[in-house]
N, C-alpha and C positions, 0 to 999 in steps of 0.2 A: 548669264542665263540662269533661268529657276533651276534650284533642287531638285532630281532626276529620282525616280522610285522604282526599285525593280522588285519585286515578288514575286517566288518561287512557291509553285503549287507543287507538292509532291503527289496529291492523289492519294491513291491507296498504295503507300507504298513509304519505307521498304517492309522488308517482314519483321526485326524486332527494333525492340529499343535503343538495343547495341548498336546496330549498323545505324539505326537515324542518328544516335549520336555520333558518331564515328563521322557521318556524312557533313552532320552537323557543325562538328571541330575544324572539318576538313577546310570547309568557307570561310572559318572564324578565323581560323590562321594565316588565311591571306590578304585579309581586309582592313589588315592594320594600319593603311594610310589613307581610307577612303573615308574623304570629309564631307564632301559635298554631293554624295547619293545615300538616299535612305533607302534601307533592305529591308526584306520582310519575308521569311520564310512560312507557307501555312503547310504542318503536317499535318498526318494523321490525327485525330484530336487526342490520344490518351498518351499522346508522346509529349503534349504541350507542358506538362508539371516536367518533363524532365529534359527540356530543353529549353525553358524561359530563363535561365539565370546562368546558361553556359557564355552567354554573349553581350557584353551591352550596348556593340554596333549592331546588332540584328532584331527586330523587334518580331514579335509570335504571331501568327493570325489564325483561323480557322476556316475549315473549307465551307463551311456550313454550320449553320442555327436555326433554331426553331420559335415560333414566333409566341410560346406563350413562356411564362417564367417560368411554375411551377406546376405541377398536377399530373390527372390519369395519361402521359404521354408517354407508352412505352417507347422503349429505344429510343426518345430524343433527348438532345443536348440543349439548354437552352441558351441566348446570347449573355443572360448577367451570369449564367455556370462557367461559360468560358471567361468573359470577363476577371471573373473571379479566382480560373486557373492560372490565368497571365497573359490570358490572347489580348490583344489592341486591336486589329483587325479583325475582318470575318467575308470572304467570298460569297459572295451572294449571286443566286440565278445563276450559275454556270450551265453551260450548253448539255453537259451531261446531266444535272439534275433535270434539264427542262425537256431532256429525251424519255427522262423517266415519267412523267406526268408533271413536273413541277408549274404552275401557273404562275401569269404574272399576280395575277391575284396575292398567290402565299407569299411572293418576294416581297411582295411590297407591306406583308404583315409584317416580316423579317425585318426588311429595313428600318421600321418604324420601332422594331422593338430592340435593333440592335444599338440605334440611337440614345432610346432609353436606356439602354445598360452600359453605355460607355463605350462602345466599340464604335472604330468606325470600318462602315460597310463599304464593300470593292461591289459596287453591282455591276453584273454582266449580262451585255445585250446583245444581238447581233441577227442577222439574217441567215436562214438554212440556205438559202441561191439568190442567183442574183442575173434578174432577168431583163430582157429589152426595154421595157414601157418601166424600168426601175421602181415597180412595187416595193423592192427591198427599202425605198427611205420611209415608207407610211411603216411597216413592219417594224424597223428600228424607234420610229414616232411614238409609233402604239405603245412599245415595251417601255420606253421611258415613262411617257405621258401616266402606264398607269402601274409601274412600279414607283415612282415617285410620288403617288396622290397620296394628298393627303401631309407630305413633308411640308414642315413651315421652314420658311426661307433663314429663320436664325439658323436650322440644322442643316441646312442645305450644301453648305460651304467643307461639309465634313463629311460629305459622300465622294466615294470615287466610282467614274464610271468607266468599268474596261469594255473597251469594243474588241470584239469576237464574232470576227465572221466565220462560220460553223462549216463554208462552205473549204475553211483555210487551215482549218485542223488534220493532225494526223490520223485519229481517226475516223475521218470521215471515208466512204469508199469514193472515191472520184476526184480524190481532192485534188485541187491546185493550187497555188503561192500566191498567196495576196502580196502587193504590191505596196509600198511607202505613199504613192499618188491614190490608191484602192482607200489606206489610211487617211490620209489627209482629208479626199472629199468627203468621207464620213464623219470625222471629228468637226470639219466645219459645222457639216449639219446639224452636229450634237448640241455644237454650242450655239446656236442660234434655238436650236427645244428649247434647249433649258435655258435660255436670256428670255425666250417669250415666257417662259412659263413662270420662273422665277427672279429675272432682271437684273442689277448690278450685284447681287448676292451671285450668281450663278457664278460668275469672273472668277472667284477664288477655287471654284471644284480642278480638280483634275482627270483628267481623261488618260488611259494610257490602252494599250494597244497589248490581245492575246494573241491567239490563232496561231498555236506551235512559235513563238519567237523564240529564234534561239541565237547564239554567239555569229553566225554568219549573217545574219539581214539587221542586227540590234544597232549597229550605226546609222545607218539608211533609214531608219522607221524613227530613229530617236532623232538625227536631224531632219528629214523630210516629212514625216508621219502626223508634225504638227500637235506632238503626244507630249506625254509630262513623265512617263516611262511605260515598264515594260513586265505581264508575269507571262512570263515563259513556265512550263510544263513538263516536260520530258528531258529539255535541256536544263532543268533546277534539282535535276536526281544524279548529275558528274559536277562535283565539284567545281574542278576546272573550265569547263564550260558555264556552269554559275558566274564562279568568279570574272572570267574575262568580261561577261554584260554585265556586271557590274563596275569592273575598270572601264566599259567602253564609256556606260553612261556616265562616271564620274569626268574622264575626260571631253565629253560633248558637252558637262555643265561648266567648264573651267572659260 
C-alpha cells in the first residue's frame, strides 16, 4: 500500500514555546521506528523557527498564508516567509477561516502562491450539511473547481486535498460522526473533479480526510475512507493520541 500522511493541526494552541516544545519532543520520542507514514505537525506559525530542526521524522507546516509575498499587509504572514522559516506545508481554506469570511476566491490566490514559494498546500473543502436532493456534491465541486483555477497540471500533483465535512467537526453545534462510507463517497467524487479537470496528472494528488479524526475512527477511515491519511485536530494536542494514528497508519501501509 502507498505511504500514509497524518497531520496534526494544533490551531491556536498551546500557550508558550515551552510547552509546544515539550509537546513537540513528546511525538518525536516515540516515532522512532515509523518508516512508512509521513508526519507533519502545523503550529502556531512563530513556534515554526523553534521546532523545525527538533525532528527529522516530522516535517513543519503552517495553518495559513497569504497570498502576496511582500508589502503594505499588516499582520500577514506570507508563503515564501514561511517557506523560508522551515514550513514545507501550509493548510489552506480550513472551515474555520472560511467561517471567518475567507473565499474560495483568496484560497485559490494562496494556493497559487504557495506553489510559488515551495510549499506544498493541504486545501480544505467540504460542505456545512448534507441534505436530501445532495446539493452537498455541487458545493464540494464548486470549492475545488474554483480554488484550484488557474493551477497548471505540472503543479497539480503537489496539492493535497483534505475533505472536511464542517457538518463532522467538533465544533460545529449539532454535530454528528461522519462515517468511513460518508468518506469514501466523497473521495470518489473528488477524484473524478480533479481527473475531469486535470486528467492523468490528478492520479498522483492525495486526498485525506478531517473532521475531528482522532485515534478511535483513524483505522476505519484509513482502510475504508479510500484516503491517503489523516489531519486530526484536537486529537494532535495529546501526544499519545498523535502517536497511536500515527502507528495505526503506519501499520495499515505495511
Amino acid at each position: 500500500m502507498s505511504k500514509k500522511i497524518i497531520i496534526g493541526n494544533w490551531k491556536m494552541n498551546p500557550l508558550t514555546s515551552k510547552e509546544a516544545e515539550k509537546l513537540f519532543s513528546a511525538v518525536a520520542k516515540n516515532i522512532s521506528n515509523i518508516r512508512k507514514t509521513e508526519i507533519v505537525i502545523c503550529p502556531p506559525v512563530l513556534y515554526i523557527d523553534r521546532l523545525k530542526n527538533l525532528s527529522k521524522k516530522i516535517n513543519i507546516g503552517a495553518q495559513d498564508s497569504f497570498w502576496g509575498e511582500t508589502g503594505a499587509f499588516t499582520g500577514e504572514v506570507s508563503a515564501h516567509m514561511l517557506y523560508n522559516a522551515g514550513a514545507k506545508y501550509v493548510i489552506l481554506g480550513h472551515s474555520e477561516r472560511r467561517s471567518l469570511g475567507e473565499t474560495s476566491t483568496n484560497v485559490n490566490k494562496k494556493v497559487k502562491e504557495s506553489l510559488a514559494a515551495g510549499l506544498i498546500p493541504i486545501l480544505c473543502i467540504g460542505e456545512n450539511a448534507r441534505d436530501e436532493s445532495h446539493g452537498y456534491f455541487s458545493v464540494v465541486k464548486a470549492q475545488l473547481e474554483e480554488c484550484l483555477s488557474g493551477v497548471s497540471k505540472n503543479s497539480i500533483s503537489k496539492v493535497i486535498v483534505m475533505y472536511e465535512p464542517v457538518w463532522a467537526i467538533s465544533s460545529t453545534v449539532g454535530r454528528r460522526d461522519a462515517t468511513s462510507a460518508d468518506c469514501l463517497e466523497m473521495t470518489i467524487f473528488i477524484r473524478k473533479i480533479l481527473s475531469d479537470k486535470f486528467g492523468s496528472d490528478s492520479g498522483r494528488m492525495r486526498i485525506i480526510y478531517g473532521g475531528s479524526a482522532n485515534e478511535k475512527d483513524a483505522e476505519d477511515f484509513l482502510k475504508n475512507g479510500g484516503i491517503d491519511g489523516l489531519l486530526p485536530g484536537c486529537a494532535s494536542l495529546t501526544a499519545s493520541k498523535f502517536v497511536d494514528i500515527i502507528k495505526i497508519a503506519e501499520n495499515v501501509a505495511k
